[in-house]
C-alpha positions as CSV (number, residue, x, y, z in Angstrom):
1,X,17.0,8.1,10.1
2,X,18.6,7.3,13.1
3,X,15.6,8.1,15.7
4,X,13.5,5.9,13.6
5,X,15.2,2.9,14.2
6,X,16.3,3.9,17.5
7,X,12.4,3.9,17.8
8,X,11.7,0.5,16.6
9,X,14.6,-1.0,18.6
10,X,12.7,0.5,21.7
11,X,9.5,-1.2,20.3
12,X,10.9,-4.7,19.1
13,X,12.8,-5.0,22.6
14,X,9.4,-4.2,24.8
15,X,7.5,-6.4,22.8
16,X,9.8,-9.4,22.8
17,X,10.0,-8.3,27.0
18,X,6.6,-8.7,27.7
19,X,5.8,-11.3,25.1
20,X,8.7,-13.7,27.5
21,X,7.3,-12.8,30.8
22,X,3.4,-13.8,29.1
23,X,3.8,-16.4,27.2
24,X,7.3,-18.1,28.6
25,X,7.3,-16.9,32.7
26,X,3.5,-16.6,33.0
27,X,4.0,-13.7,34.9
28,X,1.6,-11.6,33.6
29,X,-2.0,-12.7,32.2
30,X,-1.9,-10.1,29.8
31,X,0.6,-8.6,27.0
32,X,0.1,-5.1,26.8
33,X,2.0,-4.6,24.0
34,X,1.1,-7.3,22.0
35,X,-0.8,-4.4,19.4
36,X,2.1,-2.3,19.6
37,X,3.6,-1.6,15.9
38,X,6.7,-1.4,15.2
39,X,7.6,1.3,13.1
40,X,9.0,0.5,9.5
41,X,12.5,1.9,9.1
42,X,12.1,4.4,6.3
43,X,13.9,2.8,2.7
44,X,16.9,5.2,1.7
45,X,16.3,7.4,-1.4
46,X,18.1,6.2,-4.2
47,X,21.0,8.1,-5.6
48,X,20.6,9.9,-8.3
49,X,22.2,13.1,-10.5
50,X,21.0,17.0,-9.8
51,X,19.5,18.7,-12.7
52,X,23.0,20.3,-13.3
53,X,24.8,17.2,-12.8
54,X,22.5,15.6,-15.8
55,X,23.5,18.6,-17.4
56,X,27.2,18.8,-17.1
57,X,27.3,14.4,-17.9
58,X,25.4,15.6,-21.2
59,X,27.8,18.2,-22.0
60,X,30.8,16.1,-21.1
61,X,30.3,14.0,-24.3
62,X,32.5,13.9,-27.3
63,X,35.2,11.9,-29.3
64,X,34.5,9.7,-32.1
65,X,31.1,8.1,-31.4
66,X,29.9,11.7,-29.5
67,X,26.4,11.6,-31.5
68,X,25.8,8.0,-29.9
69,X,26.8,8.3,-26.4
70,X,24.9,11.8,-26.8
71,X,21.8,9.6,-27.5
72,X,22.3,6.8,-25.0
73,X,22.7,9.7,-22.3
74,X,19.6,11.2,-23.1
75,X,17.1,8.5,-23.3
76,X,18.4,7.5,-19.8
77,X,18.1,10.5,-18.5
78,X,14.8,11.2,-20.3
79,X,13.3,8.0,-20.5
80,X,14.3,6.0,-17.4
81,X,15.1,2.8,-19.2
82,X,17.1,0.1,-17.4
83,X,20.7,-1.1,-19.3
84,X,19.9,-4.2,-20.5
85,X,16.8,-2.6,-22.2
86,X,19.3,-0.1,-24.1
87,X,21.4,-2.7,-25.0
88,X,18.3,-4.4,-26.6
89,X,16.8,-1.4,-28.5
90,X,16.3,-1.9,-32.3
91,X,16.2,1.2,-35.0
92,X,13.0,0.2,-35.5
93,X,11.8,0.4,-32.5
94,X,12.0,4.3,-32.8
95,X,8.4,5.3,-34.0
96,X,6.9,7.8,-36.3
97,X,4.5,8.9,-34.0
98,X,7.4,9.9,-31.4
99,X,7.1,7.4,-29.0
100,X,9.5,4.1,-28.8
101,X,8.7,0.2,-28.0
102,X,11.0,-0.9,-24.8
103,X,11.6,-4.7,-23.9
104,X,11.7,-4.8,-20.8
105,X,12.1,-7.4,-17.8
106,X,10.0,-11.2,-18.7
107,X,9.9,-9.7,-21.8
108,X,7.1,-6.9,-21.4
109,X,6.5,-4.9,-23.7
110,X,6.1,-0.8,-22.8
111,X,5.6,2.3,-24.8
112,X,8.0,5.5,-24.0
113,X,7.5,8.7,-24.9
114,X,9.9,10.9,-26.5
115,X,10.4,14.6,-25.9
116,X,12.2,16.1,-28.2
117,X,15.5,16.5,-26.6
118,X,15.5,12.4,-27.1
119,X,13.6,12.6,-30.7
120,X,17.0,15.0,-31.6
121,X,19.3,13.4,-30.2
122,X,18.7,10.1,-31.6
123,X,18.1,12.2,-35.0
124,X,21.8,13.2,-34.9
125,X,22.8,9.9,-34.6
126,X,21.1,7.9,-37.1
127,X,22.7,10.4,-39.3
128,X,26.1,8.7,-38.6
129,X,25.4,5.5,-37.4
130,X,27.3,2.8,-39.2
131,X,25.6,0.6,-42.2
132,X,28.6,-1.2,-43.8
133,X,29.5,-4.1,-42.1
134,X,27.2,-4.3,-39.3
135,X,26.8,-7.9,-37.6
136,X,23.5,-6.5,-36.1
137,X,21.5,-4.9,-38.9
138,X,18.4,-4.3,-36.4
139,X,20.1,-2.9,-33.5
140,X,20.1,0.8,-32.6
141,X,23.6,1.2,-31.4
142,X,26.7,-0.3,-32.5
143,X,29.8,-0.4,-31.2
144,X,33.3,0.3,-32.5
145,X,33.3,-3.1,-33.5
146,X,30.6,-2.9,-35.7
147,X,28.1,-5.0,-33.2
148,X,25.5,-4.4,-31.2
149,X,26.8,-2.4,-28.1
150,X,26.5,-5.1,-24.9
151,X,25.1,-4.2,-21.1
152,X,29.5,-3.7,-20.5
153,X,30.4,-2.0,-23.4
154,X,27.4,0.4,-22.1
155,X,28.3,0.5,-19.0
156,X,32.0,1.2,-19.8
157,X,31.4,4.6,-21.8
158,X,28.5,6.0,-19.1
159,X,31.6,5.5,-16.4
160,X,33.9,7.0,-18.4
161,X,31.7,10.1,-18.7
162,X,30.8,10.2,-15.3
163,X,34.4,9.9,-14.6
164,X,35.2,12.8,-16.3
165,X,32.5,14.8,-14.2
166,X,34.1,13.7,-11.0
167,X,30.8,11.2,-9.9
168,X,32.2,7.6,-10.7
169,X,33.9,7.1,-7.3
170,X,30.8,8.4,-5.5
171,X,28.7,5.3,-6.5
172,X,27.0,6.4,-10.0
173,X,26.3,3.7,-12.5
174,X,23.6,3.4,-15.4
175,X,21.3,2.3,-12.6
176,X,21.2,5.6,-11.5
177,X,21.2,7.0,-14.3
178,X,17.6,5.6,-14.0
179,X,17.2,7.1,-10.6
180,X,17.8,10.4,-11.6
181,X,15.3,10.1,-14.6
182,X,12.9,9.2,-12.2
183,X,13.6,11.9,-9.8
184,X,13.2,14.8,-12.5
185,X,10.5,13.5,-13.9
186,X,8.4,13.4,-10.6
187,X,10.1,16.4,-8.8
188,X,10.3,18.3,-11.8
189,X,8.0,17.2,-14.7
190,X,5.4,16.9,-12.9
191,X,4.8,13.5,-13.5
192,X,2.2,11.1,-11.7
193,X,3.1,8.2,-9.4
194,X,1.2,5.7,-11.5
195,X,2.6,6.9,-15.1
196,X,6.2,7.0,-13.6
197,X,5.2,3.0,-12.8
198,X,4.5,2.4,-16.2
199,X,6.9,4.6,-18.0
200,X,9.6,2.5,-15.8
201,X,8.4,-0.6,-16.3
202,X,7.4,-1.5,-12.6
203,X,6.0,-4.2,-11.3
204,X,4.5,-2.8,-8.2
205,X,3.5,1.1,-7.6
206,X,5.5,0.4,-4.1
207,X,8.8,0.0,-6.1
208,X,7.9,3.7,-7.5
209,X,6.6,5.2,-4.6
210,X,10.2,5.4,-2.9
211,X,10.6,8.8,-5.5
């Protein structure tokens, strides 16, 4: 917030003070702030749908390929997965055992749960996803051009939904589409710091501690 780096100003400026009149003027034998720490400007929260916002984009859906974008809107809101990782997702990736193998970034390999509003949703689509003349015989969904759907063609329909709920020109995006399954999950489900990490595919825990 703004007193918080009003702070740190204040604390940067002393110490660069003193450190000139010790080490350049030599003025004074000893800093006296040279301990001093400067406190760390707090990182922004990232943006991210309400409850009833995830909500309303779910129930915004229809049209021709509604069972699909119904799915791809679920597991990003359930499941936190990043777009390039939807665009990569195979059929057969979807498990038995409820649970479904994600590729994510350098090519790690995570498991994801599913709850069952994902386990239905992808249910009602493989019910009508297309066979005949598919390029891509492995991927989970295909476009209107019977191909694998890309990161844009992705990106295209989640605007167009958010769009119709009145959010694309306040900065939504699949990205935060991520957010906000990250946000529920810990404020609502409960969900432990260190499982978010791995449920994300994180790195570091300090890229999932911001939630």
């Amino acid at each position: 917030n703004n007193k918080s780096a009003a702070r740190a100003r204040k604390c940067s400026s002393l110490k660069g003070f003193y450190s000139f009149l010790h080490k350049k003027k030599h003025l004074i034998s000893v800093d006296p702030v040279s301990e001093l720490e400067i406190p760390k400007k707090k990182k922004a929260l990232p943006k991210y749908l309400s409850l009833e916002q995830s909500i309303e984009l779910l129930n915004a859906v229809e049209g021709e390929h509604k069972e699909r974008d119904y799915a791809i809107l679920t597991l990003f809101l359930n499941c936190g997965l990043r777009v390039s990782e939807m665009a990569g997702l195979n059929y057969t990736d979807i498990r038995t055992d409820n649970t479904m193998r994600v590729l994510g970034k350098g090519n790690k390999e995570r498991v994801v749960y599913l709850n069952s509003a994902c386990i239905n949703a992808i249910k009602d689509y493989m019910k009508v996803r297309p066979v005949d003349g598919v390029k891509d015989k492995t991927a989970l969904f295909i476009s209107r051009n019977n191909n694998r759907m890309s990161v844009k063609t992705i990106q295209a329909m989640v605007y167009k939904y958010l769009e119709k709920i009145g959010l694309s020109a306040q900065g939504y995006s699949c990205h935060k589409l991520r957010h906000t399954a990250a946000t529920l999950m810990y404020q609502h489900g409960g969900v432990d710091v260190r499982v978010l990490k791995e449920v994300l595919g994180h790195e570091n825990l300090a890229t999932t501690e911001i939630y």
